[in-house]
C-alpha positions as CSV (number, residue, x, y, z in Angstrom):
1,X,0.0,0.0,0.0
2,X,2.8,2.6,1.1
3,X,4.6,1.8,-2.1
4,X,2.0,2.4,-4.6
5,X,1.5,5.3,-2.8
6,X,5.0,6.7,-3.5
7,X,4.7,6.3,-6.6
8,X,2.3,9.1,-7.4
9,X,3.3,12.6,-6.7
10,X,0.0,13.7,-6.7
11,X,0.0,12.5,-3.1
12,X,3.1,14.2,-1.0
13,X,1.7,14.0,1.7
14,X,1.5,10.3,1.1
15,X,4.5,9.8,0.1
16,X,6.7,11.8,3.5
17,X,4.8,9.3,5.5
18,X,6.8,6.2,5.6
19,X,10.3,8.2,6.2
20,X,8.6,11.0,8.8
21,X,7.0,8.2,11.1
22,X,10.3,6.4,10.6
23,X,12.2,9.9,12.1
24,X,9.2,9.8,14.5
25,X,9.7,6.7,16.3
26,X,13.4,6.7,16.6
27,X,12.8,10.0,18.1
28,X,10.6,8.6,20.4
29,X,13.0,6.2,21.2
30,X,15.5,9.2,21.7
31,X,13.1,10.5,24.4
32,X,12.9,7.4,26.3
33,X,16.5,6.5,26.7
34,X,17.1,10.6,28.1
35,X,13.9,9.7,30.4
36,X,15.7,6.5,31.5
37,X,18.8,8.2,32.3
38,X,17.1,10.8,34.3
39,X,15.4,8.1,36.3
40,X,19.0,6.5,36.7
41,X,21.3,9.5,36.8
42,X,19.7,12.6,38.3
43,X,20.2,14.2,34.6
44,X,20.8,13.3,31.0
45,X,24.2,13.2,30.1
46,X,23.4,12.7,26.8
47,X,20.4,14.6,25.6
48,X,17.4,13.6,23.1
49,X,19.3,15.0,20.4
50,X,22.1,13.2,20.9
51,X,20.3,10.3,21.0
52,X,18.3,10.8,18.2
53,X,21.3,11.1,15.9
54,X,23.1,7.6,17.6
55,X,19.8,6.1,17.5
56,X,19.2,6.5,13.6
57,X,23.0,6.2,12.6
58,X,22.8,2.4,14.5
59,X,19.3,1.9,12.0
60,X,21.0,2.9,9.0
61,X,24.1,1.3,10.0
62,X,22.2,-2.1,10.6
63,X,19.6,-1.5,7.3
64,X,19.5,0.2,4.7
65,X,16.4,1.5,3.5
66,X,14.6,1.7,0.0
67,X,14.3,5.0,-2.0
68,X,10.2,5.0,-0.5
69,X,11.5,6.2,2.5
70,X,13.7,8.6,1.6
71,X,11.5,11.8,0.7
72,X,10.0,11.6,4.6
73,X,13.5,11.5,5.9
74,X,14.9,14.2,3.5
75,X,11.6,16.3,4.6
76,X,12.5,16.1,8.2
77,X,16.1,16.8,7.8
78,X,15.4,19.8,6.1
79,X,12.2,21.6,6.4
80,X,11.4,20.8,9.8
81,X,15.1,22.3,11.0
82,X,14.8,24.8,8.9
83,X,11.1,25.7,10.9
84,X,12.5,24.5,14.2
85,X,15.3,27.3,13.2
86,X,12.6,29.9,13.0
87,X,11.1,28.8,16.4
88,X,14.2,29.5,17.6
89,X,13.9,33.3,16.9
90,X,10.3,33.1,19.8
91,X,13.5,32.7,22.6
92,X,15.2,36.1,22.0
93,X,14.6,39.3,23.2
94,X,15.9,43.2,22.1
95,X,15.2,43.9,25.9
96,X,17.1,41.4,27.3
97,X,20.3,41.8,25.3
98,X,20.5,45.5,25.5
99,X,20.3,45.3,29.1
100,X,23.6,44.2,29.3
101,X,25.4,47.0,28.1
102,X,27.4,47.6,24.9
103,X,30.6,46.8,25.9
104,X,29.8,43.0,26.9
105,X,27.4,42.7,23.4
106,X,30.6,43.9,21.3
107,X,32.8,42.0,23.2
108,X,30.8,38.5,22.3
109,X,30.2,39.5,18.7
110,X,33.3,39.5,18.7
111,X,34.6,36.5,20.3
112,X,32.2,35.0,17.9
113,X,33.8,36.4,14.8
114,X,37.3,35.6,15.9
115,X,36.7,32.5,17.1
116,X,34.7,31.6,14.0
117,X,37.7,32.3,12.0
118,X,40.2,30.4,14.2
119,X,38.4,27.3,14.2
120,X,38.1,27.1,10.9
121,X,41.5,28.0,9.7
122,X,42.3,25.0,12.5
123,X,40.0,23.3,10.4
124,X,42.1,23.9,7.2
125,X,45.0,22.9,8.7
126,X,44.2,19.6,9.9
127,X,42.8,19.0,6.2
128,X,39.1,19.2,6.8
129,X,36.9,19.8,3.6
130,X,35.3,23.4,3.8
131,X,32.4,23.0,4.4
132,X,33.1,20.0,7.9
133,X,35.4,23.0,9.2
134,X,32.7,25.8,8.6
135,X,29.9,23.8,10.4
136,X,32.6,22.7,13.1
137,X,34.1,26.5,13.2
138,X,29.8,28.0,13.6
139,X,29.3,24.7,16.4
140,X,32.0,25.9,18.5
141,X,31.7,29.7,17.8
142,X,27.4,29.8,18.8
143,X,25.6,27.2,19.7
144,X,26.9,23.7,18.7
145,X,24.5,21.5,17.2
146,X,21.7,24.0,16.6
147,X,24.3,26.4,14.6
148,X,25.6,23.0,12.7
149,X,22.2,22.3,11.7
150,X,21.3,25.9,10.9
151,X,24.2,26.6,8.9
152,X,24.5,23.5,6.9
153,X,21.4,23.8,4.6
154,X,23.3,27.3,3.5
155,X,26.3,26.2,2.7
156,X,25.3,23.0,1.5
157,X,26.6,20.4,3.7
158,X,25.7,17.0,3.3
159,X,24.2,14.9,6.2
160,X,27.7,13.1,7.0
161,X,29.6,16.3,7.6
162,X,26.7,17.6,9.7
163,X,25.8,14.1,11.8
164,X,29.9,13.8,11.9
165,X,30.2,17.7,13.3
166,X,27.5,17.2,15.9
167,X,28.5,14.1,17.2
168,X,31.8,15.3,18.1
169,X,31.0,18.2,19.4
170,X,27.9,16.8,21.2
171,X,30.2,14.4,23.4
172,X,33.0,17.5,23.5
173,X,29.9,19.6,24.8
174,X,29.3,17.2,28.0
175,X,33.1,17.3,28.2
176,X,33.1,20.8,28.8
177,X,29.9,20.9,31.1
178,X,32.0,18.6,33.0
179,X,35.1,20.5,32.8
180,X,34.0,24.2,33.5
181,X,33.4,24.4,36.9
182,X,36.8,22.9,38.5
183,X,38.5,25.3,36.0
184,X,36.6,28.3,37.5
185,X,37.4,27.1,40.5
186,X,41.1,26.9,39.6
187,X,41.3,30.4,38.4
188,X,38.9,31.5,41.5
189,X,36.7,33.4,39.0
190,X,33.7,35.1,40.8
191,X,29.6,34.3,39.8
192,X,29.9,36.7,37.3
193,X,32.9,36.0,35.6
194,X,31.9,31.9,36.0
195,X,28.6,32.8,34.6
196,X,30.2,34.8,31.4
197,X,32.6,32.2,30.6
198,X,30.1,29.3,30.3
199,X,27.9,31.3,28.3
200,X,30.6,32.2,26.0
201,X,32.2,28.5,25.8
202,X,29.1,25.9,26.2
203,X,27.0,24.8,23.8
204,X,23.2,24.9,24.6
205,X,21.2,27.1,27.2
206,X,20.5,24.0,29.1
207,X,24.1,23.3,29.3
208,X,24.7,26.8,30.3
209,X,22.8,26.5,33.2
210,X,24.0,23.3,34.1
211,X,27.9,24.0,34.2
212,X,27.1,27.6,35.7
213,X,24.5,26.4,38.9
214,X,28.2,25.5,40.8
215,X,28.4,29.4,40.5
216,X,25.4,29.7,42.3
217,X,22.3,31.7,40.9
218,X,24.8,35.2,40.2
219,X,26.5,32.8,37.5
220,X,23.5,31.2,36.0
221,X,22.0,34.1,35.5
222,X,25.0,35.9,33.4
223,X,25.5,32.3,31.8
224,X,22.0,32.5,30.2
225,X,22.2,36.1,29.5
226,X,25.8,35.6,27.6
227,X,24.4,32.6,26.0
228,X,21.2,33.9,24.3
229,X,23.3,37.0,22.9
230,X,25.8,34.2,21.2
231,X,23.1,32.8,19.6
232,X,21.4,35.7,18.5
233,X,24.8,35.9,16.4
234,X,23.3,32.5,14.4
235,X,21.1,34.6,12.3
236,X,24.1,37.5,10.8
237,X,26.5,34.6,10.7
238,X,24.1,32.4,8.5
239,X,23.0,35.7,6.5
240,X,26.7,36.3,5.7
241,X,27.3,32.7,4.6
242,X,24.7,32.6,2.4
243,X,26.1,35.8,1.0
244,X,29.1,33.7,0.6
245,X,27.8,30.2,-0.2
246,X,28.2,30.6,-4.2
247,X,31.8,30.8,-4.0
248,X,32.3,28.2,-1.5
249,X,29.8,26.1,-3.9
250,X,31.7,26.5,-7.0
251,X,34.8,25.6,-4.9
252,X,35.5,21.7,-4.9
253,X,35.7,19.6,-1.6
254,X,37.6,15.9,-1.4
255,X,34.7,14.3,-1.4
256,X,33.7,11.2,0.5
257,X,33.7,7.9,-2.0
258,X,29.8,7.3,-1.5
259,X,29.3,11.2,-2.6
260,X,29.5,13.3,-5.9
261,X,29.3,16.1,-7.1
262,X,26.0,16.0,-8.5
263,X,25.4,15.6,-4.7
264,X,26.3,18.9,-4.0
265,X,24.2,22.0,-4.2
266,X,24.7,23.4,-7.9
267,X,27.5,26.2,-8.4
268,X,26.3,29.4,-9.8
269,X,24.4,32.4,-9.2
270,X,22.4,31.7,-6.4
271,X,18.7,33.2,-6.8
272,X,17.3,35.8,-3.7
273,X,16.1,33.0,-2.1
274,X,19.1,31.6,-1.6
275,X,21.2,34.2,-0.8
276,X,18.6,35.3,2.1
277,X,17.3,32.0,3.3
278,X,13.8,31.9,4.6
279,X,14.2,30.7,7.6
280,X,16.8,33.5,8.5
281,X,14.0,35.7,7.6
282,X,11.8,33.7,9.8
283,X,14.0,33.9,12.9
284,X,14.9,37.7,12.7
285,X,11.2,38.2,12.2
286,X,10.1,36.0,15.6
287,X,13.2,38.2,17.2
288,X,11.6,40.9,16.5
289,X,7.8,40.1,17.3
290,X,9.2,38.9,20.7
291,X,10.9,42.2,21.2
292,X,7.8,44.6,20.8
293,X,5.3,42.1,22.9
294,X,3.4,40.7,19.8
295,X,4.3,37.2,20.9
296,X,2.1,36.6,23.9
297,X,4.0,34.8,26.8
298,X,1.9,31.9,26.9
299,X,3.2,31.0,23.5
300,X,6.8,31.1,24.3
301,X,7.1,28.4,26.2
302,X,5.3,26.0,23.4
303,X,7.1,27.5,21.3
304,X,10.1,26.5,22.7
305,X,9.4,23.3,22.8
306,X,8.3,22.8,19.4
307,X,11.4,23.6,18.0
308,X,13.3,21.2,20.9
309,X,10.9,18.5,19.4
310,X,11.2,19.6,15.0
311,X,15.2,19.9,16.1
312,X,15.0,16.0,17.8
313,X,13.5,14.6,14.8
314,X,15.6,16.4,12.2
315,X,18.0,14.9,14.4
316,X,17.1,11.3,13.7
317,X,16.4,12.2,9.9
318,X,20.4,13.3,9.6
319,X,21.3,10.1,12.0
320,X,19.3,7.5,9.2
321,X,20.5,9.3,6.0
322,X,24.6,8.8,7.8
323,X,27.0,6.0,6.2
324,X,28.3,5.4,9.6
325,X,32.2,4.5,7.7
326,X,32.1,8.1,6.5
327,X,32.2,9.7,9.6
328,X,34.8,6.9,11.4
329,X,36.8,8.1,8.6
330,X,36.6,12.1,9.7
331,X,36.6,11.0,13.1
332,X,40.4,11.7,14.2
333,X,40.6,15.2,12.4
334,X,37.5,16.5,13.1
335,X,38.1,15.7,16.8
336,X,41.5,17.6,16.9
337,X,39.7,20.2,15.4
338,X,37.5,20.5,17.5
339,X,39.1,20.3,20.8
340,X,42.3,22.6,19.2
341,X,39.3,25.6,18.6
342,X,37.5,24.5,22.0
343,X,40.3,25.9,23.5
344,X,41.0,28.4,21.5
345,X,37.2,29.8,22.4
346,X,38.1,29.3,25.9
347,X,41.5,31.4,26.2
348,X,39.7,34.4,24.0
349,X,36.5,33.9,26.2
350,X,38.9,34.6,29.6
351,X,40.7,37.0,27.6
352,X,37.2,39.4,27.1
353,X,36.5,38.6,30.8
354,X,39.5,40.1,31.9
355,X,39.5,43.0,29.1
356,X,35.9,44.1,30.6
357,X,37.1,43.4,34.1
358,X,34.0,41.6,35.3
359,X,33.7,41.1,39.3
């Protein structure tokens, strides 16, 4: 029944359906095994999109499935990140950055930019393709996996270098969680200067508030506030890669064995919708809905959590489209890269703190 159904495009909706409830259960699976940790653990080490991505790279690892699956998963990969992308923009307030003065908001703009650059020229120089040490270089730089997966449908990544950039950085991220507090205790750094520093170096909000709560509520509280200014950089950074993306398009990577160049985006003149992706348009939009009030309050917090749950399952999409020997094979550089511009981020990160002379 499903496969007479794909054959008819006439019916899209019929045809996503095999591949989305494929993304939907190994999600749900994803969901589960963070529940069972929390039950076992006190907390998730590894979060639901972490899982989601191990999860479908052990499916496709174990099967492979049939091209009537393939326009559900391709739809979740892409679409649904690029709308959980715009959800994103609901979680960002004018107000709240402003209020922490202009010399902090430069100052992480541009320990963004700089560290943006270094990573990536660290990618270079280990002999990553462009686009792995981009997506690795924007992970680092913003917001890990939620800046991979934004940026990687503008530059036109394919689903190894993203699932192979996330994964790294994902288990990195915990890592640093981990790591944070003993070094501010180390360099006895006070709540606020604890609380800017894991802004600036974690990965997710939820992180943030994790490897800051040692630093009591002075720390979490600058944490969150760094943080959501770091990922308001996502939406200028993608802007000016997709400004970009042509050249890097028409560029060649060394290319994986399983992929060719017809697999990659075409090179050319890229039309206006292109060069200003919708979803950036989406997200700069929600920022600024959410900064004059028009989003009512009771809809942030759904909000939120839709694009936790369209992120999850774009998740599992990348995780089942993987060829799990591809990124084994990236495995060693991409590590060292990312580790090499972790702690690059980190000594530019104490460097602001001490330039701004936080107490």
């Amino acid at each position: 029944m499903t496969q007479s159904l794909s054959r008819h495009p006439s019916l899209p909706g019929s045809t996503l359906l095999p591949g989305l409830a494929l993304c939907l259960t190994v999600t749900g699976g994803a969901f589960v095994l963070q529940r069972i940790e929390e039950a076992v653990f006190g907390r998730a080490w590894l979060e639901a999109l972490v899982l989601a991505i191990l999860i479908g790279t052990a499916v496709r690892t174990a099967w492979t499935p049939d091209k009537r699956w393939f326009p559900g998963i391709s739809f979740s990969a892409k679409f649904l990140l690029e709308l959980a992308v715009v959800l994103l923009g609901a979680s960002v307030s004018a107000a709240t950055i402003l209020a922490a003065g202009p010399g902090l908001l430069i100052g992480i703009a541009g320990v963004v930019c700089v560290a943006i650059a270094s990573s990536y020229l660290i990618g270079r120089m280990l002999r990553l393709p462009k686009r792995m040490a981009l997506l690795v270089a924007c992970g680092n730089s913003i917001c890990g996996n939620s800046a991979i997966a934004a940026v990687a449908p503008v530059i036109g990544a394919d689903g190894d270098d993203v699932a192979a950039s996330i994964g790294f950085t994902a288990v990195l991220g915990v890592v640093v969680v981990l790591s944070l507090p003993l070094l501010a205790f180390g360099l006895h750094l006070s709540g606020h200067q604890f609380g800017a520093l894991a802004g600036l170096t974690v990965y997710a909000v939820p992180q943030v508030i994790a490897a800051a709560a040692p630093g009591g509520a002075t720390a979490v509280q600058m944490g969150t506030l760094v943080k959501l200014v770091r990922v308001l950089m996502l939406g200028p950074v993608c802007l000016i890669l997709s400004l970009i993306a042509s050249k890097l398009r028409e560029e060649t990577d060394e290319l994986p064995p399983h992929v060719t160049t017809g697999e990659r985006p075409a090179a050319g003149r890229p039309a206006l919708h292109h060069l200003v992706p919708w979803f950036i348009v989406g997200f700069l939009a929600l920022v600024g809905l959410r900064s004059f009030g028009l989003i009512p309050h009771a809809a942030l917090a759904p909000a939120n959590e839709a694009a936790t749950l369209l992120t999850v399952v774009s998740m599992a999409a990348l995780g089942l489209g993987v060829d799990v020997r591809t990124v084994a094979h990236a495995g060693g550089r991409v590590t060292a890269a990312v580790v090499l511009s972790l702690l690059v981020l980190g000594a530019i990160s104490l460097g602001l703190i001490h330039l701004l002379g936080l107490a």
